[in-house]
C-alpha positions as CSV (number, residue, x, y, z in Angstrom):
1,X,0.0,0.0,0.0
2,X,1.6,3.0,-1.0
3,X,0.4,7.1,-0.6
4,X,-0.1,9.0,-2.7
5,X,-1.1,12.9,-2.7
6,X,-3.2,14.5,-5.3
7,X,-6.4,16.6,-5.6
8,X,-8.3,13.5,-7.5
9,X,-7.8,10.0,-6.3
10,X,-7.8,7.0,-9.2
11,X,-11.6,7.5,-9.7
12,X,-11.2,11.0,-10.3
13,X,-13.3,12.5,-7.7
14,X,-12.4,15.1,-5.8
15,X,-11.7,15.7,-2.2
16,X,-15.0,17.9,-0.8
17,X,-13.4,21.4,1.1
18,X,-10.2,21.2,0.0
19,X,-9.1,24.0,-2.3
20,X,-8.5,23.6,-6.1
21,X,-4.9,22.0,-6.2
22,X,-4.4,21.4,-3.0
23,X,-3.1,17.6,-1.9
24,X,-4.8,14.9,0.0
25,X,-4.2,12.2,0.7
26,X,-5.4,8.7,-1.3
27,X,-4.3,5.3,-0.1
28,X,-4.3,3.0,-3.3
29,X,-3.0,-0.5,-3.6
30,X,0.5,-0.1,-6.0
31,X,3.4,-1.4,-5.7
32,X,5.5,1.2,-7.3
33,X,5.6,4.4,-5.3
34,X,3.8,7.2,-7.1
35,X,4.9,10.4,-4.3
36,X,6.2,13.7,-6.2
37,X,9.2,15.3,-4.6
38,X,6.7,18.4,-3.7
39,X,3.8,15.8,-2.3
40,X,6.7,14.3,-0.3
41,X,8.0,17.6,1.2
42,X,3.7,18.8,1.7
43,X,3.5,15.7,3.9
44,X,6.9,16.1,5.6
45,X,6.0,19.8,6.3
46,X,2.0,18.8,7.4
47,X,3.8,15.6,10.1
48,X,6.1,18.7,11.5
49,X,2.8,21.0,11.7
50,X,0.8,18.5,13.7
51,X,3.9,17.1,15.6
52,X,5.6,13.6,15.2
53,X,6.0,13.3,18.9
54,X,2.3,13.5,19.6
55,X,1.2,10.8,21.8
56,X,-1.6,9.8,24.6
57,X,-1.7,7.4,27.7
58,X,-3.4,4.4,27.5
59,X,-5.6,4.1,30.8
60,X,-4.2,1.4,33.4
61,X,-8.1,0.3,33.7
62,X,-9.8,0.6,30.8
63,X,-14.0,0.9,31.1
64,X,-16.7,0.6,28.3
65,X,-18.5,4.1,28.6
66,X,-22.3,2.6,27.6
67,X,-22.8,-0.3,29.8
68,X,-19.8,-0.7,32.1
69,X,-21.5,-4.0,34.0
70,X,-23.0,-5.5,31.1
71,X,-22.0,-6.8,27.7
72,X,-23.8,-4.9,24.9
73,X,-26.1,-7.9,23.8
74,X,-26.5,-11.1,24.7
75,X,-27.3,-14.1,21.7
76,X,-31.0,-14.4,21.9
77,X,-33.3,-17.8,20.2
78,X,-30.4,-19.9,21.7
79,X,-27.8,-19.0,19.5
80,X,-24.2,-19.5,20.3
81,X,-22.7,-15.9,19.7
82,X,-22.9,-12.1,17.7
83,X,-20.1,-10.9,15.9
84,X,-19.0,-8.9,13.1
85,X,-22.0,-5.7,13.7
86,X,-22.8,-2.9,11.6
87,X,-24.5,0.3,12.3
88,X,-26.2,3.2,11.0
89,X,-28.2,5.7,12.5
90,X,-32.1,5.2,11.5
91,X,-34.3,8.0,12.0
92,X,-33.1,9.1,15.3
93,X,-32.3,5.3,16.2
94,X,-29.4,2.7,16.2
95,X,-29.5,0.5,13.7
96,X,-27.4,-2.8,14.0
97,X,-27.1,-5.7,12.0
98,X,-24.7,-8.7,12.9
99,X,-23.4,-12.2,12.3
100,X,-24.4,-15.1,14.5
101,X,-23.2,-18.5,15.4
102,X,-26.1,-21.3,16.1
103,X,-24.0,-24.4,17.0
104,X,-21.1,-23.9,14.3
105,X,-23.5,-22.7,11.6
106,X,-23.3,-18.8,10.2
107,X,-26.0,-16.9,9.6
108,X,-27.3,-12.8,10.6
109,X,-29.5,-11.1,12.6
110,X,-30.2,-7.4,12.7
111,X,-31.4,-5.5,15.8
112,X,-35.3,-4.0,16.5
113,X,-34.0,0.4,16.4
114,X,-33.1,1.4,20.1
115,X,-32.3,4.5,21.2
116,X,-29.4,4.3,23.5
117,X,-26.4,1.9,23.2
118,X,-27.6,0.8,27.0
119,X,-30.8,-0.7,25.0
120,X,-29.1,-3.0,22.6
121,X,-29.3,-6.0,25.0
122,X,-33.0,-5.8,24.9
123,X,-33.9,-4.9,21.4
124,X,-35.2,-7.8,19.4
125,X,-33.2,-9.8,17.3
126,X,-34.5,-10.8,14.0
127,X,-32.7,-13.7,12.3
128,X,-32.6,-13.4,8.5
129,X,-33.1,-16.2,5.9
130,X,-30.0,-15.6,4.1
131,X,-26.9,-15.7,5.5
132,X,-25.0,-12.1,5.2
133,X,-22.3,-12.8,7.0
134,X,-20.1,-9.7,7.8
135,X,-22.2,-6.8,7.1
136,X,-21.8,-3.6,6.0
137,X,-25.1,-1.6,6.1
138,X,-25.6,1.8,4.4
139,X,-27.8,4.2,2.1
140,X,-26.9,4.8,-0.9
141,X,-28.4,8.1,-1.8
142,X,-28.5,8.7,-5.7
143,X,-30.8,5.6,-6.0
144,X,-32.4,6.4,-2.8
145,X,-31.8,2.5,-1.9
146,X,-30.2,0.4,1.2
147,X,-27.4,-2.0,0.9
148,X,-26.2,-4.5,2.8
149,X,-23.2,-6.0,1.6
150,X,-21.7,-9.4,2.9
151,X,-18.6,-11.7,2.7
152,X,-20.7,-15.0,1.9
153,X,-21.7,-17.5,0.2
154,X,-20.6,-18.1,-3.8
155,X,-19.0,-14.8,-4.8
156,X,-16.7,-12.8,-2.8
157,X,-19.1,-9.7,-2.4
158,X,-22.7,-9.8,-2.2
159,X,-25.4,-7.5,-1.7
160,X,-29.2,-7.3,-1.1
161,X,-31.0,-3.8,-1.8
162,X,-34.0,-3.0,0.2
163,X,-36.1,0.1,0.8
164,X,-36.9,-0.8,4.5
165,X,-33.5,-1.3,6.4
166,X,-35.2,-2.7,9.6
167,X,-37.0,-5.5,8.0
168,X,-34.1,-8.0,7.8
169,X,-36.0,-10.4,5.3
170,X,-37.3,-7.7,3.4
């Protein structure tokens, strides 16, 4: 993975807010390095601006902030675990999907909307009748569509496309 600073990255859009010209940076995958003398010396001169040395402690007795006593959600319908979640904010709500384990099989669930992260462990959990395994939830806007994206079955990437993000068989 190489860096490399340009106004455009390899799609040729272009950064939002910064000025016409001006570098930002684009990770791409390359195994030649494609860095300018000038982008080199920009990001040389920004890591001085911002300082190299800049650090922070890491606490001696780390806490989780929402429910310090309590795991965020529990498997429900006697599954064996919840991994891999995804979330979006849903008209005012949380929205989570997630991968569960039922005895060594795979499959999804997503969350009922809850308002507080100290509410996740009671929202309902809908199991789906596909497997989306590792989801990635989110709206895409210019077709005015929901898609959530997923790391099996036959293909590498799959996708469903639904109108109504909290029905998770819809």
């Amino acid at each position: 993975m190489t860096l490399y600073l340009g106004s455009e990255d390899e799609a040729g859009l272009k950064r939002e807010g910064m000025p016409q010209g001006h570098p930002s940076p684009v990770l791409q995958s390359s195994s030649t390095p494609k860095m300018s003398i000038r982008s080199s010396f920009a990001l040389l001169l920004s890591a001085a601006t911002v300082g190299i040395n800049a650090y922070c402690d890491i606490p001696t007795s780390p806490r989780w902030a929402a429910t310090p006593d309590a795991p965020l959600a529990l498997p429900m319908h006697n599954w064996t675990s919840l991994k891999d979640f995804t979330h979006v904010p849903y008209q005012g709500k949380h929205l989570v999907y997630g991968s569960i384990v039922n005895n060594g099989s795979y499959s999804s669930t997503n969350f009922g909307p809850f308002n507080d992260w100290s509410q996740m462990y009671k929202a309902p959990q809908n199991g789906m009748n596909s497997a989306t395994v590792a989801p990635t939830l989110f709206y895409f806007a210019p077709k005015k569509v929901w898609v959530l994206c997923y790391q099996w079955g036959p293909s590498a990437f799959s996708y469903h496309l639904s109108n109504d993000p909290t029905n998770a068989n819809g």
